[in-house]
C-alpha positions as a printed NumPy array, in Angstrom:
array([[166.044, 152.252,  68.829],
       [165.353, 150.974,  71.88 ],
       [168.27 , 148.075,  73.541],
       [165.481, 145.556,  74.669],
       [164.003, 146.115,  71.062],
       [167.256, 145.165,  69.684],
       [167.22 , 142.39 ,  71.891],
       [164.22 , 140.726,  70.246],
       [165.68 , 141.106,  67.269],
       [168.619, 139.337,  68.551],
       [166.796, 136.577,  69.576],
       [165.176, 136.161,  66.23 ],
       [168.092, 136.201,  64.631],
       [169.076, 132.888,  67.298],
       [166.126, 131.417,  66.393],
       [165.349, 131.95 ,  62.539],
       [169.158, 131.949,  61.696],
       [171.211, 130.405,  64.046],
       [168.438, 127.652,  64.654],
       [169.161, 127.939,  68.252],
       [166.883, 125.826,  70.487],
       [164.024, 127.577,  72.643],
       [165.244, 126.567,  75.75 ],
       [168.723, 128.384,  74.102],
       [167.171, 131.23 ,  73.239],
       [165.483, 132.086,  76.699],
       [169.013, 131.619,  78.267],
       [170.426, 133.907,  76.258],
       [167.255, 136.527,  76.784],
       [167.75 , 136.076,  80.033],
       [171.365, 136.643,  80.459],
       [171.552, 139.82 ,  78.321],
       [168.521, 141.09 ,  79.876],
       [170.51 , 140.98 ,  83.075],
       [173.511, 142.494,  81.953],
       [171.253, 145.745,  80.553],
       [169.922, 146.058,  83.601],
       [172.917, 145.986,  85.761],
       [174.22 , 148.653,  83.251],
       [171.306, 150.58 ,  83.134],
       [171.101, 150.914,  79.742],
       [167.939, 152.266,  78.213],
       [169.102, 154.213,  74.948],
       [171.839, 152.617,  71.849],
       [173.863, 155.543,  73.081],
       [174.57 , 153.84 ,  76.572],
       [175.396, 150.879,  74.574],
       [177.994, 152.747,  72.865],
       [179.331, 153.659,  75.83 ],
       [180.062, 149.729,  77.477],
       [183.342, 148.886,  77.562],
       [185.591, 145.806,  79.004],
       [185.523, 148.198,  82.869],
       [181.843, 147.685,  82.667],
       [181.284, 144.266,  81.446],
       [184.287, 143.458,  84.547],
       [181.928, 144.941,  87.359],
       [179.503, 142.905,  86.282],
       [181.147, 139.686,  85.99 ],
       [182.805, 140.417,  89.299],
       [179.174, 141.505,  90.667],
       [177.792, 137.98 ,  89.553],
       [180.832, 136.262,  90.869],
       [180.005, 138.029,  94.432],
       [176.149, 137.466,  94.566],
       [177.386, 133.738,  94.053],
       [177.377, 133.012,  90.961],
       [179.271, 130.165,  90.22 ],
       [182.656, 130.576,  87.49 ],
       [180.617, 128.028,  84.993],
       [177.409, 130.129,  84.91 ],
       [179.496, 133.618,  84.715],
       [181.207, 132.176,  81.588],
       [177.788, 131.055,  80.132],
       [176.479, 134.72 ,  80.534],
       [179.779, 135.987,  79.19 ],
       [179.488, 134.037,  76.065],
       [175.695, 134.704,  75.444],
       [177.033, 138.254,  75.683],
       [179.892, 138.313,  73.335],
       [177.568, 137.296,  71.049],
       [175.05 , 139.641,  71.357],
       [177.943, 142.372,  70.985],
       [178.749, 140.174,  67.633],
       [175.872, 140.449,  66.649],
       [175.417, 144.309,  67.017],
       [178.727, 145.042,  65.251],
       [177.48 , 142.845,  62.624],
       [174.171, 144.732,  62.078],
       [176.196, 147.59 ,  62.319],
       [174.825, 148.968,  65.258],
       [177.901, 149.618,  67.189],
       [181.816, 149.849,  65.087],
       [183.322, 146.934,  67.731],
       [182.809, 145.14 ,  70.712],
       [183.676, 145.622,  74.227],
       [184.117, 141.635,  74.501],
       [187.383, 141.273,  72.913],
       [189.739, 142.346,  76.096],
       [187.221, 140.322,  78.366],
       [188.307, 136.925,  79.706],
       [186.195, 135.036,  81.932],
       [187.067, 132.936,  84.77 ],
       [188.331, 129.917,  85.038],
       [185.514, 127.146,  84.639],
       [185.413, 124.67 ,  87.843],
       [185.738, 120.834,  86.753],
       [182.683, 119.212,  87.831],
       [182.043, 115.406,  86.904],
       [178.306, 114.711,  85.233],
       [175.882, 112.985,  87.985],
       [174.971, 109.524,  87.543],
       [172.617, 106.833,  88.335],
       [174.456, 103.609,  89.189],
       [173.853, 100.717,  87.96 ],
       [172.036,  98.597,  90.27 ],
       [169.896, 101.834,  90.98 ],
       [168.375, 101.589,  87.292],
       [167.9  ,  97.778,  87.54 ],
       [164.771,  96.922,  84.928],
       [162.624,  95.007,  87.568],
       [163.158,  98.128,  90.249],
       [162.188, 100.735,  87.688],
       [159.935,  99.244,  86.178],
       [157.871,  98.929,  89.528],
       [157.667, 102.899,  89.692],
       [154.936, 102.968,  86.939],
       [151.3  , 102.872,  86.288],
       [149.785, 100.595,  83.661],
       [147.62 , 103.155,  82.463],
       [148.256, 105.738,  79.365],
       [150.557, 108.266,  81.898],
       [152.594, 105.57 ,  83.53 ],
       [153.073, 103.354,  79.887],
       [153.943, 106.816,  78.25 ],
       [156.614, 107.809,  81.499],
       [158.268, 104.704,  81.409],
       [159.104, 105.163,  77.491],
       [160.324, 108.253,  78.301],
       [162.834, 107.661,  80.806],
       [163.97 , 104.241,  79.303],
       [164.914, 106.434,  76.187],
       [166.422, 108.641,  78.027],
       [168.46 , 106.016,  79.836],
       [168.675, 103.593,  76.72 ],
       [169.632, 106.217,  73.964],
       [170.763, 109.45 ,  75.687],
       [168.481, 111.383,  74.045],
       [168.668, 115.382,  75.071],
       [165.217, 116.613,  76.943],
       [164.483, 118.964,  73.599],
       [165.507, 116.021,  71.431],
       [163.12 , 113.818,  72.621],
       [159.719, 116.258,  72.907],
       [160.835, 117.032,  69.043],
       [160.596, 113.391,  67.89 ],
       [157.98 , 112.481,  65.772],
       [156.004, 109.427,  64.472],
       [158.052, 109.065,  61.784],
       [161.485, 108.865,  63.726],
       [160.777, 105.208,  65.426],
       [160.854, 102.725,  63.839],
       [161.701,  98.793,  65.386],
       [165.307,  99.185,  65.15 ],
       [166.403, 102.74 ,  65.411],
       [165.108, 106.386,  66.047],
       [165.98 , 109.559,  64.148],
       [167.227, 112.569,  66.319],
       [167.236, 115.738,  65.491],
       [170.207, 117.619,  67.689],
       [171.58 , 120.566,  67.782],
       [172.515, 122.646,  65.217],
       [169.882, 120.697,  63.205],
       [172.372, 117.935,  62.775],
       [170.751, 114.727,  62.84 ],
       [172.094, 110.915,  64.227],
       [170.46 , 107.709,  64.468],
       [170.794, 105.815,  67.171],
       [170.107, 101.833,  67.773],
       [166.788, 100.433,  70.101],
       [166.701,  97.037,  71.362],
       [163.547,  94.648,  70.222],
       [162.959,  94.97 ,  74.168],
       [162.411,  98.798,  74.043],
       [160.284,  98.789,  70.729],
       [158.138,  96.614,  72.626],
       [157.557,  99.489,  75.034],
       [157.05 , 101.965,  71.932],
       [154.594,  99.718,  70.412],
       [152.825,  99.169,  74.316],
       [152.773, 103.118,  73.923],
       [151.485, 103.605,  70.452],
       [148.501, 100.725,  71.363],
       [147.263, 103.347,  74.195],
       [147.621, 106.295,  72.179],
       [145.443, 105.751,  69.902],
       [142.8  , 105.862,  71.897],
       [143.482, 109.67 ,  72.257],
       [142.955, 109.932,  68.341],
       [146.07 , 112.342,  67.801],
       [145.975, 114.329,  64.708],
       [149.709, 115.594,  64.534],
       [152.564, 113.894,  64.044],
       [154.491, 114.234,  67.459],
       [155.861, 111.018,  68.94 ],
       [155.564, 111.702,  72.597],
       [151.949, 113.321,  73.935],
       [150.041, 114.285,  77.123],
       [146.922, 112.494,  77.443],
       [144.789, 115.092,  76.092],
       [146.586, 114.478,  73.1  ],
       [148.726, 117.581,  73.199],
       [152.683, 117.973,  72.602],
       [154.89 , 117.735,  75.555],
       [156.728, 120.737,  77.083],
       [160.359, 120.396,  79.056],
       [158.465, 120.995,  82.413],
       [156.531, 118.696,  82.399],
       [159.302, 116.475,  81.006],
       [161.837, 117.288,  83.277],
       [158.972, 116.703,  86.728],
       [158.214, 113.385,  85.611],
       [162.055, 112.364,  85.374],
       [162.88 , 114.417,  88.335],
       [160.285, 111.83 ,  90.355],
       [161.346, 108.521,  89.267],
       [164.782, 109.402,  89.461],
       [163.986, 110.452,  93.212],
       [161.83 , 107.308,  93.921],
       [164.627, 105.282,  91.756],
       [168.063, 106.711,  93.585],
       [169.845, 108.269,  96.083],
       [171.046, 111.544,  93.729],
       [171.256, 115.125,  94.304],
       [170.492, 116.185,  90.976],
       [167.459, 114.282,  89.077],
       [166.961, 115.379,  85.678],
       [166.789, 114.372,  82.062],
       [170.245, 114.878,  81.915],
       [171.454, 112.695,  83.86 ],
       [170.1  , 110.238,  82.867],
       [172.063, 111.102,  79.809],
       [175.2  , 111.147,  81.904],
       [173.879, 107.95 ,  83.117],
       [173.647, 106.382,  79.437],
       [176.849, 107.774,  78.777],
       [178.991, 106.619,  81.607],
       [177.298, 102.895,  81.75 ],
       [178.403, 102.764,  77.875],
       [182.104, 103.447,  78.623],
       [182.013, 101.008,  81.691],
       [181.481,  98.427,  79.449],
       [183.557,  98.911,  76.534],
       [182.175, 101.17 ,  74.47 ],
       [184.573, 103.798,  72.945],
       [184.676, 107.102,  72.573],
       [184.202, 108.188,  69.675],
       [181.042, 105.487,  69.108],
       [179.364, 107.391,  72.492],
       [180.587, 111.095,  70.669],
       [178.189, 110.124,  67.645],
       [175.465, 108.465,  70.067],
       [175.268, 111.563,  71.715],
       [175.459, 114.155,  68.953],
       [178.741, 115.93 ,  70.586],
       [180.298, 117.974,  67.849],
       [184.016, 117.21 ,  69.093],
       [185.555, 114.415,  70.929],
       [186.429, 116.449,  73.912],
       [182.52 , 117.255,  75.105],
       [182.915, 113.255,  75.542],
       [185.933, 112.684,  77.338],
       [184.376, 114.094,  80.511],
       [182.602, 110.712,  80.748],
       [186.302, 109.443,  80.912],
       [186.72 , 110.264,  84.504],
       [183.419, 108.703,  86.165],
       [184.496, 105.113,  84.084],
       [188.065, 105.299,  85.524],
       [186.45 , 105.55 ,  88.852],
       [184.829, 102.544,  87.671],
       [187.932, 100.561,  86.91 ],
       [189.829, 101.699,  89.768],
       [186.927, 100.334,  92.043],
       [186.934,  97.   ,  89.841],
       [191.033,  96.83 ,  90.042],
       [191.233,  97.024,  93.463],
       [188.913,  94.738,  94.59 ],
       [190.255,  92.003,  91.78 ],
       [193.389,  91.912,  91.644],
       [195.684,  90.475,  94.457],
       [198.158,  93.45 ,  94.727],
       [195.222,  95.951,  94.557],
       [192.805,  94.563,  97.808],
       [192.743,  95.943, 100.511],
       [194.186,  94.221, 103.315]])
């Protein structure tokens, strides 16, 4: 049996078992595909034959083709669980991963919009009042209003909004509700009005305007405009306008563990990297307030 055979099955086994996302899934394709090419591995006897040495070369080989310590890790871990995975369907009697450790992960803070940047009566300048522009505003005022996750958001459908909250299906197929203002259902019933015109027969939420479902490229261009036309940042994704959502809660009072459940984090600590960009936040406020902190 073939390795990239048992690498479909793998994947299956993400998808129909795991419930792993799509955009998951091709990650983790894509990273083990890698490594079995690096290795040269063609036959379940080569697999036999990996062992921590190997799986070392190649983590140092991504490390010098500059990879950087965060994305090595990621690989590492889709990986280890592919080797889980073939121990557990018996393939192979134990896995190479256990005397592996990756290296250390590089703190970087989430990117973030500030606040002036997102200001309603700048943004709201950046779009058309036709179907595409009424439909791209909604879309990246729930992203910025809710925190939705890119996947999260091309998943919704009718059903899920309502005029006080939408349903989210996250990860894991856990699923959290999270508040709208009467503001932002205006926009969703703005949306719905043009829709209709396109006589959609499934149940998706969020459409092109031939009536089709959405897909994350197309998702993650439109974003990566507005955010461009909108701010100054490096990065311009759906994500960060998560981040964004995220860090603008904290910087005014929200806590943590009411942002954790917002954004569907399964522990507390996913969230507490949000802690660092709002203490930026009240240093900046500190010093300029308070008499001891100006600067002279």
């Amino acid at each position: 049996m073939a390795p990239f055979f048992m690498l479909d099955g793998f994947i299956d086994y993400l998808t129909t078992q795991k419930r792993f996302s799509e955009h998951t899934c091709l990650a983790y394709h894509k990273d083990i595909k890698q490594f079995l090419e690096f290795a040269d591995i063609d036959s379940i006897e080569d697999l036999k034959e990996v062992d921590s040495r190997l799986v070392r070369g190649w983590m140092v080989d991504l490390i010098e083709n500059d990879y950087l310590n965060n994305s090595v890790n990621r690989k590492l871990s889709s990986l280890r669980t592919y080797f889980k995975w073939l121990v557990k369907e018996q393939y192979l009697k134990s896995s190479p991963m256990q005397m592996v450790k990756g290296p250390k992960n590089q703190k970087r803070l989430p990117s973030f919009a500030q606040r002036q940047e997102l200001d309603e009566a700048k943004t709201e300048s950046l779009f058309t009042e036709d179907f595409d522009g009424v439909r791209d505003r909604l879309m990246f005022e729930m992203f910025y209003q809710t925190g939705i996750r890119s996947s999260e958001l091309i998943g919704l459908i009718d059903i899920d909004v309502n005029s006080s909250q939408i349903k989210v299906l996250g990860k894991r197929s856990k699923e959290r509700v999270i508040p709208i203002s009467k503001d932002f259902y205006k926009l969703v019933e703005g949306y719905r009005s043009m829709r209709l015109e396109l006589h959609v027969t499934h149940g998706n939420f969020f459409v092109l305007n031939n009536g089709k479902k959405l897909y994350e490229k197309f998702v993650y261009r439109k974003i990566n405009r507005y955010l461009g036309k909108a701010t100054g940042l490096e990065k311009k994704s759906p994500h960060v306008l998560r981040h964004t959502f995220a860090t603008h809660m904290l910087n005014n009072g929200a806590g943590l563990e009411v942002l954790k459940e917002l954004l569907g984090h399964a522990s507390l600590s996913a969230t507490q990297v949000y802690t660092h960009n709002s203490f930026a936040e009240i240093t900046s406020i500190y010093s300029q307030s308070h008499p001891r902190g100006q600067k002279k």
